[in-house]
VORONU-754819 format. One record per residue (C-alpha): residue number from 1; residue in one letter; x negated, y, z. Coordinates in Angstrom, 3 decimals, always signed. Example, Ala and Ser with C-alpha at 12.3 -4.5 7.8 and 13.67 -1.06 7.14 Angstrom:
num;residuo;east;north;up
1;a;-12.300;-4.500;+7.800
2;s;-13.670;-1.060;+7.140
END
This chain:
num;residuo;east;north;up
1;x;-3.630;-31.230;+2.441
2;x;-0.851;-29.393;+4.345
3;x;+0.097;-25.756;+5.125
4;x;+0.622;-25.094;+8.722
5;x;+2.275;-21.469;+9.294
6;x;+1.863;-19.966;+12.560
7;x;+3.321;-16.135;+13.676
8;x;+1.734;-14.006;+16.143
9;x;+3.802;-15.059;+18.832
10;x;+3.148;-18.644;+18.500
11;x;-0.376;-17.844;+18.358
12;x;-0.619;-16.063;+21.451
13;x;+0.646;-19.632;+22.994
14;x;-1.809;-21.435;+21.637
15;x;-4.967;-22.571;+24.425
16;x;-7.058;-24.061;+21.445
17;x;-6.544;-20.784;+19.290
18;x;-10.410;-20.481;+19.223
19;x;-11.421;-24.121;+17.748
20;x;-8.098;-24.404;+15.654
21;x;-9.193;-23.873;+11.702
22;x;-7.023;-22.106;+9.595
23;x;-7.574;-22.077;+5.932
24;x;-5.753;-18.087;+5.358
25;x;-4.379;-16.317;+7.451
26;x;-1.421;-13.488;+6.508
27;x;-1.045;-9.674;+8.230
28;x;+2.488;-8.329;+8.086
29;x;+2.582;-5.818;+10.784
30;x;+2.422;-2.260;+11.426
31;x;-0.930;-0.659;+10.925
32;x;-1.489;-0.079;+14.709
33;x;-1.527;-4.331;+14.937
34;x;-4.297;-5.013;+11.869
35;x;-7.672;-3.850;+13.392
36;x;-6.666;-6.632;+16.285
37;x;-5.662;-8.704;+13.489
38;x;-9.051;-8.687;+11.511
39;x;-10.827;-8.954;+14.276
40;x;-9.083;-11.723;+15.511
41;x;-9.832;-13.521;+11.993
42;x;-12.591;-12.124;+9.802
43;x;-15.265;-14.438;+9.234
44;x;-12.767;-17.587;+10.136
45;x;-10.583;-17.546;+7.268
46;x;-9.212;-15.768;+4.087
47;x;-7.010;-13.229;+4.915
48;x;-3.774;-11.361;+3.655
49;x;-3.664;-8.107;+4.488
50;x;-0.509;-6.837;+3.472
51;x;-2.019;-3.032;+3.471
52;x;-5.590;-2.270;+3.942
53;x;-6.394;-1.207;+7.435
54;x;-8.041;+2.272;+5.994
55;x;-7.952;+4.357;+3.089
56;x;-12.099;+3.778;+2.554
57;x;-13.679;+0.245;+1.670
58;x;-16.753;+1.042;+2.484
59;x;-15.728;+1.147;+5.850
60;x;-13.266;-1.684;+6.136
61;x;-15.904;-4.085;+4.569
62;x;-18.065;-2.881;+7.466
63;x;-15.303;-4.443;+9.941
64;x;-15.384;-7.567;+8.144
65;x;-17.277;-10.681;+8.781
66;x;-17.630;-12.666;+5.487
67;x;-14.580;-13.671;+4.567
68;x;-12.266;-13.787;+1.667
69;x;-9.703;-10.660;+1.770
70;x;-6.974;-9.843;-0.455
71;x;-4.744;-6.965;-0.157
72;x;-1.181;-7.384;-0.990
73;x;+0.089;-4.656;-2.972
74;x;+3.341;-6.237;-4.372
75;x;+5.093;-3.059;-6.478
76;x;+2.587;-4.101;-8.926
77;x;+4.525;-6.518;-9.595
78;x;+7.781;-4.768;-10.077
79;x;+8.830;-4.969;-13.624
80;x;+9.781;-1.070;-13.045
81;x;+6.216;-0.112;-12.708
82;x;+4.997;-2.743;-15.295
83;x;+6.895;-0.759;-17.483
84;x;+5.597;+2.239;-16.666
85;x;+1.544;+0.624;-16.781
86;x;+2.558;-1.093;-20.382
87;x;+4.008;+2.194;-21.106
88;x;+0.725;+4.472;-21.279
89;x;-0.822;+3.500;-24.634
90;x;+2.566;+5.224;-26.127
91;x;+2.197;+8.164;-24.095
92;x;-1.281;+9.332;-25.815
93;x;-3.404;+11.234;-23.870
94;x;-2.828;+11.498;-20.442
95;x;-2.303;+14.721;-18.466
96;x;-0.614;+14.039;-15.221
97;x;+1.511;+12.102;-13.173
98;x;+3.389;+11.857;-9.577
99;x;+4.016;+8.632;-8.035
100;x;+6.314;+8.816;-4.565
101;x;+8.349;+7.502;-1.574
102;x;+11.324;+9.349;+0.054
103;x;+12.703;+7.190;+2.799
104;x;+14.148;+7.431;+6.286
105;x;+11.318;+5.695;+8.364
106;x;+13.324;+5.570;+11.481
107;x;+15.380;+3.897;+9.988
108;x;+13.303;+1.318;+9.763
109;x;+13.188;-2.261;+12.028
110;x;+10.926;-1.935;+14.600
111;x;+10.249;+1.647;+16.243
112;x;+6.069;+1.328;+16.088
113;x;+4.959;+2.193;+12.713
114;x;+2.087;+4.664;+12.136
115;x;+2.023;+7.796;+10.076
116;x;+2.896;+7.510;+6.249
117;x;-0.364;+7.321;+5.102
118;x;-0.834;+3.723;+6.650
119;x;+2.230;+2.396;+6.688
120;x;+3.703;+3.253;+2.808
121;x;+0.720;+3.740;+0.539
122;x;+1.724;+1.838;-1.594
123;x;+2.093;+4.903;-4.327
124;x;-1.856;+5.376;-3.631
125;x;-2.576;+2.158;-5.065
126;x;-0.272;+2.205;-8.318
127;x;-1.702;+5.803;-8.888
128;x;-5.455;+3.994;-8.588
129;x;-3.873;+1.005;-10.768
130;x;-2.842;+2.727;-13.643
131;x;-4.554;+5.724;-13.953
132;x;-8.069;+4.458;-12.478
133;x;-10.515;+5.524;-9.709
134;x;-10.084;+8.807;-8.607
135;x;-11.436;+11.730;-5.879
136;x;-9.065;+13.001;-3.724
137;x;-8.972;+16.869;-4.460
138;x;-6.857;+17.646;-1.482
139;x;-3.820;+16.545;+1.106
140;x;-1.168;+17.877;+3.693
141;x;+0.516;+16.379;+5.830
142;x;+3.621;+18.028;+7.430
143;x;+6.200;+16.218;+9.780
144;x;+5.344;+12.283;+8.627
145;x;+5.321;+13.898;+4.619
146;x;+2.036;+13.572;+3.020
147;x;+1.412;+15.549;-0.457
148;x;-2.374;+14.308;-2.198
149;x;-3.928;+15.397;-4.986
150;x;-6.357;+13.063;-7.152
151;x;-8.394;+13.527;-9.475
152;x;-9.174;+10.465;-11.550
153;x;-12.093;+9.711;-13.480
154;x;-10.203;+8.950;-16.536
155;x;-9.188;+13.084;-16.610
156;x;-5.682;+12.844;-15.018
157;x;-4.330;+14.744;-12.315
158;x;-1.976;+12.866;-10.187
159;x;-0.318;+13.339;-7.022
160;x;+1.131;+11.235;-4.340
161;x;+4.145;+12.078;-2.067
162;x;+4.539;+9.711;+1.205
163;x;+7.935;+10.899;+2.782
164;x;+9.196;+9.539;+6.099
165;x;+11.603;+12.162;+6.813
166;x;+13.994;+11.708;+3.855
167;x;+17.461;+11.254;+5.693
168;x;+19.205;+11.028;+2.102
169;x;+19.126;+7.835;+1.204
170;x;+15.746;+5.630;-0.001
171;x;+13.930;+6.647;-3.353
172;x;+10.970;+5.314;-4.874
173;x;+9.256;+5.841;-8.465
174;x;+6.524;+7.129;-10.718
175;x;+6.311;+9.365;-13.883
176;x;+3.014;+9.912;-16.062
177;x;+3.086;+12.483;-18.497
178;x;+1.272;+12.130;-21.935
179;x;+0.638;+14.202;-25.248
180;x;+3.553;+12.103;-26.859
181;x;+5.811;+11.913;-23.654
182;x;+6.603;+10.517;-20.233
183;x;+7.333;+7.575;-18.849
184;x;+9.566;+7.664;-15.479
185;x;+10.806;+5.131;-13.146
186;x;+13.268;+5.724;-10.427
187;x;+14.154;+3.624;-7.526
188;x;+17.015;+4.400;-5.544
189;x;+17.776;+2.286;-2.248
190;x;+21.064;+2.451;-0.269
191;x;+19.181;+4.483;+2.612
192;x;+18.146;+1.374;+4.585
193;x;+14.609;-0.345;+4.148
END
């Protein structure tokens, strides 16, 4: 079989868009673009989401028709933050840890990308990857910079800093704390995404 890749724009082209099958489809965009997006597509093919369109499954898999969905949440595999997962069985018990994103989001390509919390959460999901399910305990946002507290199940308090306001360059990491240490990655960009 083949592989036939089509963007948005092509799509929009296309007369026979409706009776065309697609095996998967991929979702790169902003967040404002992905509710069109899964609607367009659930219960037609597989799709790539590249981040969730919520921050509550119970409610996205409520949007969905049947269909096979995967989320892409690629710093998992960064071998920085493999590290850091691998790392945890050293650290003993576990008593907290901060995972974060300081970046200049206008700086970014494009000039329509939602708040923080949709567009760069990645840092939720390696908080939920290594440390487990949690219960958010509480959250500000001020100016585009969101501060959440979890709780996870395991016992660990983490929190989660989404910062789109950062006009000092691009940094990105995680540090968990343990009875026997810490173990801390940090990410620096060159101030451009």
């Amino acid at each position: 079989s083949s592989a036939r890749l089509v963007n948005d724009d092509v799509i929009r082209e296309e007369t026979d868009l409706q009776t065309t099958r697609f095996d998967a489809v991929i979702d790169a965009t902003p967040a404002k673009n992905r509710a069109t997006f899964i609607e367009r597509w659930s219960g037609r093919a597989a799709m790539f989401l590249e981040k969730p369109l919520g921050v509550d499954a119970t409610a996205f898999a409520a949007q969905t028709k049947p269909s096979l969905v995967r989320v892409g949440y690629n710093l998992r595999f960064h071998p920085g933050y493999r590290y850091v997962l691998e790392s945890l069985p050293r650290l003993g018990v576990l008593a907290s840890a901060s995972f974060f994103i300081h970046c200049d989001k206008s700086s970014w390509p494009g000039a329509s990308y939602e708040n923080m919390l949709l567009e760069s959460n990645h840092e939720i999901d390696l908080a939920l990857w290594m440390l487990g399910p949690s219960t958010v305990v509480g959250s500000v946002c001020v100016d585009d910079c969101w501060t959440i507290l979890l709780r996870h199940d395991s016992g660990v308090a983490s929190t989660v800093v989404l910062d789109g306001r950062h006009k000092a360059g691009y940094r990105r990491g995680a540090t968990v704390v343990g009875e026997h240490g810490a173990s801390t990655l940090t990410w620096r960009g060159a101030g451009k995404r």
